[in-house]
C-alpha positions in Angstrom: 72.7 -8.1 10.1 75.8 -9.9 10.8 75.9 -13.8 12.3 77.7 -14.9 14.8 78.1 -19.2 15.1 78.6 -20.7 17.8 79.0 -24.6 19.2 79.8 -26.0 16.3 82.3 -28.3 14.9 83.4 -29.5 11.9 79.9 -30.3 9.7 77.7 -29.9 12.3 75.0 -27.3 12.2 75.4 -24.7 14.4 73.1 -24.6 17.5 73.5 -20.9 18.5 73.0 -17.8 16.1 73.5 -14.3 17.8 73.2 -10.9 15.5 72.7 -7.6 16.5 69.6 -5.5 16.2 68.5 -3.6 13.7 65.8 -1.5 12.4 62.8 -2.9 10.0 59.0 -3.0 8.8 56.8 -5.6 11.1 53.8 -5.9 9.5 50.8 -8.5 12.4 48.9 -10.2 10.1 45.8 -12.2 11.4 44.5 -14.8 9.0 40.5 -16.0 8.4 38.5 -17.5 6.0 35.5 -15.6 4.1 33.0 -15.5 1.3 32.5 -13.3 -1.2 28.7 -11.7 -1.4 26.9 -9.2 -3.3 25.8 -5.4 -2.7 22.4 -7.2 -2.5 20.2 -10.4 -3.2 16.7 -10.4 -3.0 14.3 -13.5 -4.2 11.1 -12.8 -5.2 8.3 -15.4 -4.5 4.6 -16.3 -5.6 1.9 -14.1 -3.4 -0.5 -16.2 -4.2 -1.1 -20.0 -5.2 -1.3 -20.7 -9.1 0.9 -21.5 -12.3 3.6 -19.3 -14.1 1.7 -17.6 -16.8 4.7 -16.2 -18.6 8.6 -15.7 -17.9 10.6 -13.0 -19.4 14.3 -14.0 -18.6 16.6 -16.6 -18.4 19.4 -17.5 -15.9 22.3 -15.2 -16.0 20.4 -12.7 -17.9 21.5 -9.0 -16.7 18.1 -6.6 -15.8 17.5 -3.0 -15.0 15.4 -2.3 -11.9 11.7 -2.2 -12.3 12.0 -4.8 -15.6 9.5 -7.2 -15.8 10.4 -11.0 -14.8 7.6 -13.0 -14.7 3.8 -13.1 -14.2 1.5 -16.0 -12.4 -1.5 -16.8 -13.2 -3.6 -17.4 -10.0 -7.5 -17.5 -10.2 -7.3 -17.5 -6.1 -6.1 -14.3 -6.0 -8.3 -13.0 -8.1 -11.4 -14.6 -7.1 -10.5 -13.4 -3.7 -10.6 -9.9 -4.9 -13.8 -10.0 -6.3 -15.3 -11.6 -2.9 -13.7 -8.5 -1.2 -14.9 -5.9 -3.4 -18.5 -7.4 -3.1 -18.2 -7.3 0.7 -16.9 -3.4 0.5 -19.8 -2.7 -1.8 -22.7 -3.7 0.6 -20.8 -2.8 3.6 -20.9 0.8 1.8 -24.2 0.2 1.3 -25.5 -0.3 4.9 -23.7 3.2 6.0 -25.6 5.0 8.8 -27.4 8.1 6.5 -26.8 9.8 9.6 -29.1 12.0 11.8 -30.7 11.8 15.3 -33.4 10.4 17.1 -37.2 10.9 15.7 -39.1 13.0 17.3 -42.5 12.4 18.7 -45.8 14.6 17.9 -49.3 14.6 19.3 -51.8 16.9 17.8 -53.6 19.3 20.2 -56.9 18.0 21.7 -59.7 20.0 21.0 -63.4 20.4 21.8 -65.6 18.5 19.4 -67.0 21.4 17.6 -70.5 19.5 16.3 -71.9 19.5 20.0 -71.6 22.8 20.8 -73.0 24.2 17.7 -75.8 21.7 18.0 -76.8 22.4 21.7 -76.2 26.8 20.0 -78.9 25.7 17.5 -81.6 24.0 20.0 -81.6 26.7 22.3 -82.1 29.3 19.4 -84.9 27.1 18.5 -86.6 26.9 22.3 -86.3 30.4 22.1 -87.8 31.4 19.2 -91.0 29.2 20.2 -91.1 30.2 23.6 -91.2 34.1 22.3 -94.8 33.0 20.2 -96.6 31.8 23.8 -99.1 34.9 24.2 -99.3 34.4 27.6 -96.7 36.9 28.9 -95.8 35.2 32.2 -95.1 31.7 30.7 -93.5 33.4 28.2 -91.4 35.0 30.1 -90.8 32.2 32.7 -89.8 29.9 29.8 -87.4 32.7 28.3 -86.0 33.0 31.3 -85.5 29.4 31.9 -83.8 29.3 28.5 -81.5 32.5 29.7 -80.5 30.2 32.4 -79.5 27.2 31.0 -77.2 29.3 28.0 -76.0 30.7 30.7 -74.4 27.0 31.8 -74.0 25.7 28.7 -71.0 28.8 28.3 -70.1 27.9 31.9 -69.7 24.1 31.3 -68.4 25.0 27.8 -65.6 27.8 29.1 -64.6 25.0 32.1 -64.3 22.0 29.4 -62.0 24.2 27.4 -60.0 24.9 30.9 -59.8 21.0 31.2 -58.6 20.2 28.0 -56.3 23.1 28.0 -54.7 21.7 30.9 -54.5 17.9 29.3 -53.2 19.5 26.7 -50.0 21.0 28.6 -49.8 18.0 31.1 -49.6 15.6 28.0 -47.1 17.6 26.1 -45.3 18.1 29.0 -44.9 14.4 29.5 -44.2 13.7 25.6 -41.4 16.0 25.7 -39.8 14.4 28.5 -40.4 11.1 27.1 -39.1 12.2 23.9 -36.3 13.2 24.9 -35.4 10.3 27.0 -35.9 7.9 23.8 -34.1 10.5 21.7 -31.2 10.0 23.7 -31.5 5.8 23.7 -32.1 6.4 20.5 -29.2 8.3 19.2 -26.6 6.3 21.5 -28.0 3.0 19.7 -27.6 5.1 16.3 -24.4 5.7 17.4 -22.9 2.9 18.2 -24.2 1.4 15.2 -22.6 3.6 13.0 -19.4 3.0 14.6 -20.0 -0.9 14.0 -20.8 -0.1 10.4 -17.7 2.4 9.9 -15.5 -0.7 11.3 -16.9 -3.2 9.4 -16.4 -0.6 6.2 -12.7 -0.1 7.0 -11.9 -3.8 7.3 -13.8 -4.6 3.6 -11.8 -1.8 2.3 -8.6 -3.5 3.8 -9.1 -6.4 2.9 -10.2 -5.2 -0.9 -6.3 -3.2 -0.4 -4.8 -6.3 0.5 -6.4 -8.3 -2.5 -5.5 -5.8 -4.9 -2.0 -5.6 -3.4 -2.0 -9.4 -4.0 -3.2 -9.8 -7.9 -0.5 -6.6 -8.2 2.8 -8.7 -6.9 1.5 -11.4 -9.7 3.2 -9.3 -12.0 6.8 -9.7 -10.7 9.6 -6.8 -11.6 13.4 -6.5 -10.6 13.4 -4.7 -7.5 16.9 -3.5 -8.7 19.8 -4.2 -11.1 21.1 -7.2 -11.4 21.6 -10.8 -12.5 18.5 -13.3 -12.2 18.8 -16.3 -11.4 15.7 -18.6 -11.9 14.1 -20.2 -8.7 15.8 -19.5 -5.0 19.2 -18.6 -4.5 21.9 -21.1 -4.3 24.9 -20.0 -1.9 26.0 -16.9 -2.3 27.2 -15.4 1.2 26.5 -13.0 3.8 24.2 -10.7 2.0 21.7 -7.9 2.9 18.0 -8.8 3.8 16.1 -6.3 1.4 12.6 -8.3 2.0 11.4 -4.8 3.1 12.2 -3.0 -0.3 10.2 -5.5 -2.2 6.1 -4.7 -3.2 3.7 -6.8 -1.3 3.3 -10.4 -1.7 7.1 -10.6 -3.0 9.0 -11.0 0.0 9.8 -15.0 1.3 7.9 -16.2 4.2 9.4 -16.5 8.0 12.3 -18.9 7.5 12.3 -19.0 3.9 10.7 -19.9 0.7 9.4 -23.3 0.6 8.4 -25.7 -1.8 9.7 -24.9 -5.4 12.0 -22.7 -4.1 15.2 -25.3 -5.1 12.9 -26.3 -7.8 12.7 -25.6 -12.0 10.6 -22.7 -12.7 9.5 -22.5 -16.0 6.0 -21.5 -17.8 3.4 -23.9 -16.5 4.9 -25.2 -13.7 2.3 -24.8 -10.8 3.4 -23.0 -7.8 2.4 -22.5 -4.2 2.3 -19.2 -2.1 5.8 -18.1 -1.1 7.2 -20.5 -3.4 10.5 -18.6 -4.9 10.4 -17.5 -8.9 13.3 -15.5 -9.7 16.5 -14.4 -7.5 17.8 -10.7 -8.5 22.0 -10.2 -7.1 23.5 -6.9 -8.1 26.9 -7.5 -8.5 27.9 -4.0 -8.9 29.7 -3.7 -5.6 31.4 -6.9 -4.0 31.8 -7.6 -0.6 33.7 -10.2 1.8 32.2 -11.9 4.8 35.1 -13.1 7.0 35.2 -15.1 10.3 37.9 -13.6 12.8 38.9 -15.9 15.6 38.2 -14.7 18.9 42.2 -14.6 19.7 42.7 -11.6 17.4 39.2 -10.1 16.6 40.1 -7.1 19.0 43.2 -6.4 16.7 40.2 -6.1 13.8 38.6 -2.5 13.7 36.9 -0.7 11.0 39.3 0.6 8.1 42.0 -1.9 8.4 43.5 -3.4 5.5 43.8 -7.0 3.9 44.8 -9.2 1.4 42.7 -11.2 -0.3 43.1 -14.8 -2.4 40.9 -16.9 -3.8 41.2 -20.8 -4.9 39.5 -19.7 -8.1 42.0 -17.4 -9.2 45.3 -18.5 -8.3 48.1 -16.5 -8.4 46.3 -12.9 -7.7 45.5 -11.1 -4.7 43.0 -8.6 -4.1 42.8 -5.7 -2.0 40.1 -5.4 1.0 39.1 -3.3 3.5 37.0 -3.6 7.1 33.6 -1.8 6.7 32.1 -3.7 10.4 32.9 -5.9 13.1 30.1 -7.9 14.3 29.5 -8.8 18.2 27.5 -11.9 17.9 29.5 -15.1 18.1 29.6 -18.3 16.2 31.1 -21.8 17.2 34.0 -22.3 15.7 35.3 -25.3 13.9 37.7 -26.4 16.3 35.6 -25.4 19.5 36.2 -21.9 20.1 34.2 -19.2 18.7 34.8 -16.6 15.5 33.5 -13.1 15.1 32.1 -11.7 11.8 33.7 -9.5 9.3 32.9 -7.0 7.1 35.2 -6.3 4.0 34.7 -4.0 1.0 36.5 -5.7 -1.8 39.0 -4.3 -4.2 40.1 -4.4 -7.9 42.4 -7.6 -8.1 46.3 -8.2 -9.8 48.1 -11.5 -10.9 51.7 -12.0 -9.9 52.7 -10.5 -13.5 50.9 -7.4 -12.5 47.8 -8.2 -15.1 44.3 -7.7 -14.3 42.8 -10.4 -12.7 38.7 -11.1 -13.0 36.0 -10.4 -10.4 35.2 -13.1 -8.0 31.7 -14.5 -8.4 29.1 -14.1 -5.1 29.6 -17.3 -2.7 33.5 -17.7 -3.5 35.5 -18.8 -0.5 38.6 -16.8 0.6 41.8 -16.4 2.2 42.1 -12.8 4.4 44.9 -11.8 5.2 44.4 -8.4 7.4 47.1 -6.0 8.5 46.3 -5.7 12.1 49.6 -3.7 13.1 52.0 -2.3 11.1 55.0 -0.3 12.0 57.6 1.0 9.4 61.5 1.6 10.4 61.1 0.3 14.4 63.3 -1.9 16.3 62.9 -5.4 15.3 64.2 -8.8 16.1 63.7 -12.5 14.2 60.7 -14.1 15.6 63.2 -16.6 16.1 65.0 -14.6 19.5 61.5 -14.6 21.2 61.3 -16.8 23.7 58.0 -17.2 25.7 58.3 -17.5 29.6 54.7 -17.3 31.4 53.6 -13.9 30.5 56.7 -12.4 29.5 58.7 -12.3 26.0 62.4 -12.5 26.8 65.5 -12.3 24.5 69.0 -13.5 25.2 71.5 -10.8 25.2 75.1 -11.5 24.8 77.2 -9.5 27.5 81.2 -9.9 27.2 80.7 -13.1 25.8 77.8 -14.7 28.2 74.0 -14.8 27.9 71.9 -12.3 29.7 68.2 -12.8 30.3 66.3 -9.8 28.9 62.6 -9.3 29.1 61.2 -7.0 26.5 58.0 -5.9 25.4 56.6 -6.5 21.9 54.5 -4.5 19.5 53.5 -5.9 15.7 54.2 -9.3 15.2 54.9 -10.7 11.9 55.6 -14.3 11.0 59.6 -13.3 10.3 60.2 -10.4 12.2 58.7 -8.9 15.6 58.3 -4.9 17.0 60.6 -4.6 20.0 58.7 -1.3 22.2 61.4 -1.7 25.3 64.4 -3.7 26.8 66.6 -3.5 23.5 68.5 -1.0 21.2 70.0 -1.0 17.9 73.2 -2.4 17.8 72.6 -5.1 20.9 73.3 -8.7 20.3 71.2 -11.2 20.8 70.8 -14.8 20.3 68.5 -15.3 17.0 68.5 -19.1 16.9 68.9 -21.9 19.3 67.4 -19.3 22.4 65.3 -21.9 23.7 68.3 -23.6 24.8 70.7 -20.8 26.4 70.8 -20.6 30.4 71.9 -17.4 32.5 75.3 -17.4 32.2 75.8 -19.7 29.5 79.4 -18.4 27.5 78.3 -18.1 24.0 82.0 -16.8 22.5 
């Protein structure tokens, strides 16, 4: 790229540059801070009020997943166990042994069989006496007499078992109907009774579930590889919620662990429900958290590239690359709002081309993402862009005078910009001094 000086004199600087145009790499670059996080963070809290019985790691100790941590010692939990495994226990007891309504029996009415063999035996009797009279016509006046009254005795006898026969069916007849009505009160009562007991049965077994599920989480393991870190977490990023992988009891209450969370946990210490024991990050995969300014978030999509650098490790860069863009805004700093980033993080070099260490979680950063980038186009010096309203206009130098030129820009990079259209190689422009050249203006 050749220079051409103009308007100068003697020492003085000059005011106008104007070189031609060439062909170069314009790499956009769109600058925000971030924070390093981990793969995952999880804190794992007290279910249940008590002391810590026993602790099995330190601070920056390294742990496999399903290792044991710590335990608490809690008589409330456990008391409350046994109060629900009593409750089950007679709630099991007063199941419905099932069945339907009781049925109701009368015995058969009969006729009393002591009269009718005592009135038999008296007329035998008469009989028998009236057959000695030797006077044949009272005898046979008082045998006939006796003929008679057998004769209404079987009568009285055949319609009293008629009678009772018929009592007998009218009665039964009623029962049944009135057996069957109370059978059916009977067996909706029984019913809904059972269903009472079988409710009351599932909540005791719930609540003895929920009690055991409690004493369990006393016994607190990594959830997953990582580093502990005793109590709550300090800082440490944007990093997963995994409350939902934990076992019962573990996971922090709405808005956090309270209490001790900040606090020293060692073996004694008392602790309240929810309070937080031991902090598990798994460092194994790195991550960046970045906030994008709302001025070039749309330039940020997933899979573009960055540069990364860190105040703790100065004089290396690390390589990065998009993984999300989030939609939910934040207020800025300055007024406006920033979007959130999501960056996988590389392997990292010094200037000398040595290794340079991992970042630790909660590390601020510098991110430097490559928005646009276009190898071998038609470029100009940031330098010739002159802003007018909407437009982007050049100067171009036409037998020695200054022609106004609009073009239309692609990448820009903080020495060079893409032009897309209104120039060619080999045109010259003004490069320095353009915000001071007017239509016209001779420039050789």
């Amino acid at each position: 790229m050749t220079f051409l000086l103009t308007g100068c004199t003697g020492d003085e600087p000059p005011k106008v540059q104007i070189a031609q145009v060439t062909r170069a790499s314009v790499s956009e670059v769109v600058e925000a801070p971030g924070t390093v996080g981990a793969r995952a963070t999880a804190t794992l809290t007290s279910p249940a009020a008590g002391t810590v019985g026993k602790l099995y790691v330190s601070d920056g100790d390294t742990v496999k997943k399903g290792q044991l941590l710590a335990k608490i010692t809690s008589k409330q939990a456990r008391d409350q166990l046994s109060q629900a495994r009593k409750a089950d226990a007679q709630a099991a007891k007063a199941a419905p042994a099932g069945g339907g309504a009781p049925a109701i029996t009368l015995p058969r009415l009969k006729l009393s069989g002591k009269l009718d063999t005592k009135v038999r035996r008296s007329l035998a009797k008469a009989r028998t006496s009236a057959k000695k009279i030797e006077d044949p016509v009272v005898r046979e006046q008082l045998l006939t007499a006796l003929d008679a009254a057998e004769a209404q005795h079987e009568a009285q006898h055949e319609a009293l078992g008629e009678i009772v026969t018929g009592l007998n069916t009218s009665l039964n007849r009623t029962l049944s109907q009135v057996t069957g009505q109370l059978g059916a009160g009977l067996g909706g009562l029984t019913e809904s009774m059972s269903s009472l007991r079988a409710a009351s049965r599932t909540q005791t077994k719930a609540a003895v579930e929920a009690a055991e599920s409690t004493v369990d989480a006393l016994t607190i393991k990594a959830p997953f590889s990582g580093v502990v870190t005793l109590g709550g977490a300090g800082s440490g990023g944007a990093q997963p919620d995994l409350s939902a992988l934990l076992p019962a009891g573990l996971a922090p209450p709405s808005g956090g662990a309270t209490g001790r969370s900040a606090g020293v946990i060692a073996v004694g210490v008392p602790v309240a429900a929810g309070d937080a024991i031991v902090t598990i990050t798994d460092v194994s995969e790195l991550s960046l958290a970045a906030d994008v300014d709302e001025t070039d978030v749309l330039l940020v999509e997933d899979g573009t590239e960055a540069v990364v650098e860190f105040d703790a490790v100065p004089g290396a860069s690390y390589t990065a690359r998009v993984t999300g863009v989030g939609v939910t805004p934040k207020e800025g700093a300055t007024g406006g709002v920033s979007y959130p980033v999501r960056l996988s993080l590389g392997d990292g070099l010094y200037d000398d081309g040595d290794e340079a260490p991992a970042p630790k979680p909660g590390m601020s950063a510098v991110i430097r993402l490559t928005v646009k980038d276009s190898p071998d186009t038609v470029a100009v010096p940031a330098s010739a862009i002159v802003s007018s309203g909407r437009e982007s206009v050049v100067w171009l130098v036409q037998q020695g005078r200054a022609e106004r030129r609009t073009v239309k820009l692609g990448a820009q990079g903080d020495a060079m910009v893409e032009v897309l259209g209104g120039l060619a190689v080999g045109d010259r422009i003004v490069v320095k001094g353009a915000d001071t050249v007017r239509e016209g203006q001779e420039l050789e």
